[in-house]
N, C-alpha and C positions, 0 to 999 in steps of 0.2 A: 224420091222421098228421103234418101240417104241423104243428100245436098243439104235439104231444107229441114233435114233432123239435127245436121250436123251444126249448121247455122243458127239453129233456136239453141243450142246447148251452148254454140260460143257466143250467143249475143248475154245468154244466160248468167254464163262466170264471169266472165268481163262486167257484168253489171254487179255481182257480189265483189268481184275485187274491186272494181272503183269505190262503190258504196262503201267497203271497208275501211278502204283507206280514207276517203271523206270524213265518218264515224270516229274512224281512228282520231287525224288532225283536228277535227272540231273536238273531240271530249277533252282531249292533252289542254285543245287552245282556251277551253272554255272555263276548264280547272287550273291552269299554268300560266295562260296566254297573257293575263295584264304583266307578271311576271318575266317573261319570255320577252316581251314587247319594252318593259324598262330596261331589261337586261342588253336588248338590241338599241336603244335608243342613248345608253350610257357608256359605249362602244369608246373604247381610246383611240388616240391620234394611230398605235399602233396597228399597224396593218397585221402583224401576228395575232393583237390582241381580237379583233374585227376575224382574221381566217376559224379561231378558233369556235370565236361567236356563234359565225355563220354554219359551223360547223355541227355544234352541240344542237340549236333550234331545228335544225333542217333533221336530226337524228330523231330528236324527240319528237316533232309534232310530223314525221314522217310526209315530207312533200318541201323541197326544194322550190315547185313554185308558190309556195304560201311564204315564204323564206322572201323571194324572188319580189312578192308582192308590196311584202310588210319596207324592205329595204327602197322601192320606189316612192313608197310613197311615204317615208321615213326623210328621204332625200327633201320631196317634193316640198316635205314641211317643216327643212330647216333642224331635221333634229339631228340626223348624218349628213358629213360632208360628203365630195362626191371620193374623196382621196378613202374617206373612211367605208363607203359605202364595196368600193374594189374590194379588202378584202373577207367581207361578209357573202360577196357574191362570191368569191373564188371557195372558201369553206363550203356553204351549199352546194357546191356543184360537188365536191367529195362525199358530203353529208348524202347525198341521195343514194349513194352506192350501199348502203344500209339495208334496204327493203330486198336487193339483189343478194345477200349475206344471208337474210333471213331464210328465205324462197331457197337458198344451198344448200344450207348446212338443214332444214326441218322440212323442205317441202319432198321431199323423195325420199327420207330415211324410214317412214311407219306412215300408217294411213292416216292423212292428216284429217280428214273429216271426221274419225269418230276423237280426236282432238277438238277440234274445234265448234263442234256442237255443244257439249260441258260448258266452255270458254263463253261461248253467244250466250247460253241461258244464264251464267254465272253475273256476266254484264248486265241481261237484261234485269236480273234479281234490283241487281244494283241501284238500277236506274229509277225504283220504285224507292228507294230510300228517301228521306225527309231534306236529307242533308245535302248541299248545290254540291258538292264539291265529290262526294259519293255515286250521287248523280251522271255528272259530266267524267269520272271514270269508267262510270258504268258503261259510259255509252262509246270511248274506247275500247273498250276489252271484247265488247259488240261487235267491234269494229274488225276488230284483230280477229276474232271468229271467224266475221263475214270475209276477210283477207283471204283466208286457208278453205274457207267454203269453192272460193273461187278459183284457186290454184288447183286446188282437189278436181273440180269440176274440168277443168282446162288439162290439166294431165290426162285426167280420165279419157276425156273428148280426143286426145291424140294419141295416148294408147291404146284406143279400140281400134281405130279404122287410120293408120298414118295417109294410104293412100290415098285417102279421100282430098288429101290436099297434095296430090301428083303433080298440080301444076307447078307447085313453090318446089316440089322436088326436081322436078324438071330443067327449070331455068335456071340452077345451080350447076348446070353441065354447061354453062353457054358464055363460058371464060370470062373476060372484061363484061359484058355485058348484064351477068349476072351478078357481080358487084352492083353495078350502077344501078340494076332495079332492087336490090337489097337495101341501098344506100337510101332510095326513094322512098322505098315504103316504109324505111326507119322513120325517115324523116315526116311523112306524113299522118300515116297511124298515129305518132306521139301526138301532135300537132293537135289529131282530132280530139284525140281522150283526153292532151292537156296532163299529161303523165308517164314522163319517163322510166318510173320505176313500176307501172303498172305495164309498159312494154317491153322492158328487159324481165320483167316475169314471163311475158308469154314465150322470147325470144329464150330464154332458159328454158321451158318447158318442152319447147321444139327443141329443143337442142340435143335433150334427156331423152325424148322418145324418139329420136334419130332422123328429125323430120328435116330438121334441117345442119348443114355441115358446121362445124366449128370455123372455118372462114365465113362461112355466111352470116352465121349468127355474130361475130365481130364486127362484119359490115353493118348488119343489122341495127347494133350498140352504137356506131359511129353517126349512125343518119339519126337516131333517135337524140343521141345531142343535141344536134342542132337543131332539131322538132320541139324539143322540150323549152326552148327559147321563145314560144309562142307567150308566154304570162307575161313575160317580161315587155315585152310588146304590146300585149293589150296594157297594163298597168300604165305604160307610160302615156297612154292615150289623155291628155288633154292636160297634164302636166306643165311644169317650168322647164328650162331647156335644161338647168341643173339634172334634175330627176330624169330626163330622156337621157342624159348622157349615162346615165348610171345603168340604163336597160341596155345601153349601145354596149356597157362595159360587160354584160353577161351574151350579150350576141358574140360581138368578138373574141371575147374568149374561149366560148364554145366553138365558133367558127375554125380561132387560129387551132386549139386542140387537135379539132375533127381534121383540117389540112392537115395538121404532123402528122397524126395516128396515120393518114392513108398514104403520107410519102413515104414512111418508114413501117409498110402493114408487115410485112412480113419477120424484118426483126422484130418487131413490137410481140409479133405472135410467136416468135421462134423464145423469146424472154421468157414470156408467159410461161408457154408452155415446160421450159427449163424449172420453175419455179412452184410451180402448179401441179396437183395428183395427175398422170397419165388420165387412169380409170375413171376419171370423174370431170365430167364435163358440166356442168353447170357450177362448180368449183373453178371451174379453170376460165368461165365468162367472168364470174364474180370478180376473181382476181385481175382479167382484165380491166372490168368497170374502175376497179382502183386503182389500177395503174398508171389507165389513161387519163384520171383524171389528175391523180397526183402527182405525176409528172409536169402535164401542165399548168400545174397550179404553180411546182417548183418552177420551171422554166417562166412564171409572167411575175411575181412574187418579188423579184425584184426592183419590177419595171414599173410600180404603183403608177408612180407620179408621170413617167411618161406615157402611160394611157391615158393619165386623166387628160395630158395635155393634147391627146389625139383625139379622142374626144369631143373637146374645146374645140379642135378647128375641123369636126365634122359638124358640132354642132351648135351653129353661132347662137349669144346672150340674147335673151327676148327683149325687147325693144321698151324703152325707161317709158312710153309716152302708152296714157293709159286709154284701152280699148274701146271703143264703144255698145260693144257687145260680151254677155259673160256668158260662159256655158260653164255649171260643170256636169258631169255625166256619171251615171252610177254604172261600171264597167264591169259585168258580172266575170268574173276569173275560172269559170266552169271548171264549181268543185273545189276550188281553192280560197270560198269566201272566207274572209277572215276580218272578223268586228275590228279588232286592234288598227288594222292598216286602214279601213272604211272611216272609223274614229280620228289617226291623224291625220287624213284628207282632209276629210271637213275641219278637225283645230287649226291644221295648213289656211282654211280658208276665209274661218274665223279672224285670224290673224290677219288676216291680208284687208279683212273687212273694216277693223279698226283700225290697222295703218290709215285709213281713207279718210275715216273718219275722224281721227288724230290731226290730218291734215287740212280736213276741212277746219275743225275749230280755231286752226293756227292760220286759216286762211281769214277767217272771222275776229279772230282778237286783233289782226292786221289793222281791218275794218275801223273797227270800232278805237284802236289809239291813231290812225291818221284820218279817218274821216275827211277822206278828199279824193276828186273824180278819179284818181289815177286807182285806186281802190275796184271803182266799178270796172275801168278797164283791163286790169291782170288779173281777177279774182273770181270775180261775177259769173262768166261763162265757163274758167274749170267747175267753181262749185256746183253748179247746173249739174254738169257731166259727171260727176262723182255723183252727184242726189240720183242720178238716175240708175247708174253704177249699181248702186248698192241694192238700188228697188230691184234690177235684177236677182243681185246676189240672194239677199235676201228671199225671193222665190224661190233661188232653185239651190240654194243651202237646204232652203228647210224641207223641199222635195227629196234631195239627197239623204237627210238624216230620217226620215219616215220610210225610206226606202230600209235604212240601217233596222230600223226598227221590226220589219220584216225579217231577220235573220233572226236564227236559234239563242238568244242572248237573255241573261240574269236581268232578276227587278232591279236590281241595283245600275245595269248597264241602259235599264230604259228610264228609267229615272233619269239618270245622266244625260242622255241622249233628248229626253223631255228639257233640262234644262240649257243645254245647248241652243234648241230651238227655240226659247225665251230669248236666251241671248240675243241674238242675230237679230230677232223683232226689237228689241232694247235699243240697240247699236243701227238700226234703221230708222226707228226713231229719232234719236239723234241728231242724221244725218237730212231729216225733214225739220228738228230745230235748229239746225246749224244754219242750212239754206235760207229759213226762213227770216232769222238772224241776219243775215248778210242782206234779203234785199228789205229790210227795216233800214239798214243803212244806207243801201242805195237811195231809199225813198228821204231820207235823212238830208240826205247829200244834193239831192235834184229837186228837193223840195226848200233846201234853204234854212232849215230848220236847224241853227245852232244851240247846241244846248252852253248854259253858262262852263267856263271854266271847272268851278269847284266842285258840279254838280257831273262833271265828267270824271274828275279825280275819286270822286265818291266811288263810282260804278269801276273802276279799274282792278280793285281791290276784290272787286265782287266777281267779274271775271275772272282774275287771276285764280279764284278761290276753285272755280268751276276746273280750270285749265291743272290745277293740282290734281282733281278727281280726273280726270280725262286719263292725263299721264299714269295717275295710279293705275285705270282700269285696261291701259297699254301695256302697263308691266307685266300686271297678272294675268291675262287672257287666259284662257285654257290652261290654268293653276289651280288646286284648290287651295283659299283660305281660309289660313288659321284663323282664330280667335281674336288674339291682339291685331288682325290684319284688316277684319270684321272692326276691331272698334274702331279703328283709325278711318274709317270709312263713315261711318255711323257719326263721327265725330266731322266729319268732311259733312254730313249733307243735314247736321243740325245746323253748322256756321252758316250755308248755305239758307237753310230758311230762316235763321234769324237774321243776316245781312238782307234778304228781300224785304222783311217786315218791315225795317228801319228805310229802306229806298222809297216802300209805297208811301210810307207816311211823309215824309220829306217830299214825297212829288205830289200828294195831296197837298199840303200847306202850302207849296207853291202855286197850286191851281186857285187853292182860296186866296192866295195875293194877290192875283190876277196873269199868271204867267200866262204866255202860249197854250192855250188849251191843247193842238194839235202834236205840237214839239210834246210837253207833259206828259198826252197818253202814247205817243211813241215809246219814249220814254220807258211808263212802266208797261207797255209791249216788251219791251228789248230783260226787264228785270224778271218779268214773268216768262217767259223763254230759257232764259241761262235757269233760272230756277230748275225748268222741263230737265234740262240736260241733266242737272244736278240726281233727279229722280230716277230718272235712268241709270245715270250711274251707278247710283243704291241699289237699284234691282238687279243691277249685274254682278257686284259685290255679294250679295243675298245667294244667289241663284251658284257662284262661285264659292260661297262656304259651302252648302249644299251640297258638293260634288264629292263622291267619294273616289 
């Protein structure tokens, strides 16, 4: 009964501190987070400027792999290089050393639970407030509560009975070996919870009530590094090879770290300890966690550009020739969801959907100024494969963003997320009148049907008209516009319908001349189409003032 009393009390805390910290990083991200996310998205060339970034966000919304997250898929969509993205990942890994700081200097000084009870009810007050943004601190301060509920509980749990966990005491007598399985179960525990600085609490808390040795507990800290690299790893699941390499740069750096720290363990700990209170040993890990990270931060800090360049030749450039299949996957981060980075996956992918589409229309304007067989043979069969492309995309974009929609997020953020998925059916569209477009011409071309000279110069104009709205609506993708950005739009799909009405009626008085009836209504097929686009375009325009 002891075992299984002991076990329900640690499955207990462990589930208040994770939950705390969760509460924590979502209330900061929900009240901060668009903030926090331009702040990390506006990131200079500077690698100092990037270390400190990484730094400050990882501090604030308290979890390195939300950090970890937002940086992958930041990369993924073009908004960080991969040069920039190094040193935002080297900051976070300092930044995480913070929750360990905390857990020193407040979790062993006074009973933190009748602390932290006030704090939870004081949040929950909060979170009844009218106001989002009172709200979503509320529901930090929750968080922070449920943090110290959890430590509290986890102290407690190993200051009653330490021998209840005799075996961990045990195999700390069994030289090198006992390293190695310290080193392991760093490294796995983090992995599981997905939280380093939720397992350098526990490993301070054993440390405090004597359960485990001050070498142990640094082995401990050293496996849990490279445990904690598990987000980084899911995050880059199904990415561009840019963005994996960016995960690769927080593997290996936690890797190279963890090597130093254990060739050099005992001066490393022999520093510390010079440095650090005697008396006080969850001080004296703290200051470990910063050391060892900030060392190797200093030691790679230099070497930006030649990581990125190892990188590169671990991880070769994804392949220019487009796929015939699209996945994208909504990759749950356990505990570390974060709207912000869910958001520029999918604008990532938004983007990539219009490039397509872009290229379809330039594959069609082709079309239509040479109007000859060579047309159907380089054209014909990509634009298939792109129409079909995107019919994927389009399903499992908008699967992805209804998933988004399921997370904790403002009316303002499902608004947004509503008109996103407008988009993409817009931009899919499109790409059914683009296609459609292209085999009017094939049938144009195989059927023999020339249209006059002047009557083809008319229509080019009308195109070109469409092919401006295209480009505009490539520029701003996942922008919101302005005002005069809106008229200039508005202004694109009047000319737009007014160049149609002058086409039909010109291809009317030619029918009552007696022209090619067949040629004629292909004809105003091809002007009733570009029009489609044109509407589409508008609705995207529309849908992109909209956006807050």
């Amino acid at each position: 009964m002891a075992v299984v009393s002991f076990l329900l009390g640690l499955i207990g805390s462990l589930g208040f501190l994770l939950c705390g910290m969760k509460f924590m990083s979502n209330g900061v991200q929900k009240s901060a987070g668009e903030r926090l996310q331009r702040a990390l998205s506006m990131v200079a060339g500077n690698r100092f400027a990037g270390l400190l970034t990484g730094l400050l966000i990882t501090m604030i919304i308290q979890s390195s792999g939300a950090t970890t997250v937002m940086v992958v898929s930041f990369v993924n969509a073009g908004l960080l290089t991969l040069a920039q993205s190094v040193g935002v990942t080297f900051g976070a890994n300092i930044g995480t050393t913070v929750t360990a700081w905390i857990v020193s200097l407040f979790g062993f000084n006074f009973k933190i639970s009748a602390f932290a009870i006030p704090v939870f009810g004081a949040g929950y007050f909060l979170t009844m407030m009218k106001n989002a943004n009172s709200r979503n601190m509320g529901e930090a301060i929750m968080g922070f509560g449920m943090l110290f509920l959890g430590l509290s509980g986890l102290s407690d749990l190993f200051r009653i009975d330490p021998e209840s966990l005799g075996w961990l005491m045990n195999i700390q007598h069994m030289g090198f070996i006992s390293y190695i399985v310290g080193f392991i179960i760093g490294i796995f525990i983090t992995a599981l919870m997905h939280s380093s600085s939720a397992f350098t609490a526990i490993v301070i808390t054993l440390a405090f009530n004597k359960v485990v040795t001050w070498e142990m507990s640094a082995i401990m800290t050293y496996g849990s590094n490279i445990g904690s690299t598990i987000d980084a790893i899911i995050a880059a699941a199904g990415t561009t090879a840019e963005a994996k390499r960016s995960a690769l740069v927080h593997v290996l750096f936690n890797v190279f770290g963890t090597v130093v720290a254990v060739l050099f363990f005992r001066p490393l700990l022999n520093f510390v300890e010079w440095i650090s209170p005697k008396d006080n040993i969850a001080i004296r890990i703290s200051v470990l966690h910063t050391v060892f990270k900030s060392l190797t931060t200093a030691v790679c800090i230099p070497f930006v550009n030649q990581i990125c360049t190892l990188t590169r030749k671990l991880i070769k450039d994804d392949p220019d020739a487009l796929p015939t299949t699209y996945k994208l996957e909504f990759v749950s981060h356990a505990g570390h969801e974060n709207l912000g980075a869910f958001i520029v996956r999918a604008e990532g992918e938004i983007a990539k959907m219009t490039d397509i589409v872009s290229e379809m229309f330039d594959r069609f304007q082709i079309g239509i100024t040479s109007m000859d067989q060579k047309f159907i043979e380089e054209h014909m069969e990509p634009m298939k494969n792109e129409e079909d492309f995107c019919d994927q995309m389009q399903e499992q974009i908008t699967s992805y963003l209804l998933k988004c929609e399921a997370l904790p997020i403002s009316d303002n953020q499902r608004a947004n997320l509503s008109s996103m998925i407008q988009i993409v059916d817009d931009l899919e569209a499109i790409t059914d009148e683009c296609y459609a477009l292209g085999k009017l011409i094939q049938k144009s071309i195989e059927k023999k049907m020339e249209f006059k000279q002047e009557d083809t110069d008319k229509l080019l104009p009308y195109v070109e008209l469409a092919r401006q709205f295209m480009q505009f609506i490539h520029i701003n993708i996942n922008k919101h516009l302005p005002k005069e950005k809106l008229e200039f739009a508005t202004e694109l799909e009047n000319q737009i319908d007014a160049f149609k009405k002058d086409l039909k009626k010109l291809a009317r008085k030619r029918l009552e001349e007696g022209s090619n009836v067949k040629a004629e209504l292909l004809y105003m097929d091809l002007v009733k189409q570009i029009e489609r686009i044109g509407d589409h375009c508008f609705n995207i325009s529309e849908l992109l003032a909209q956006a807050k």
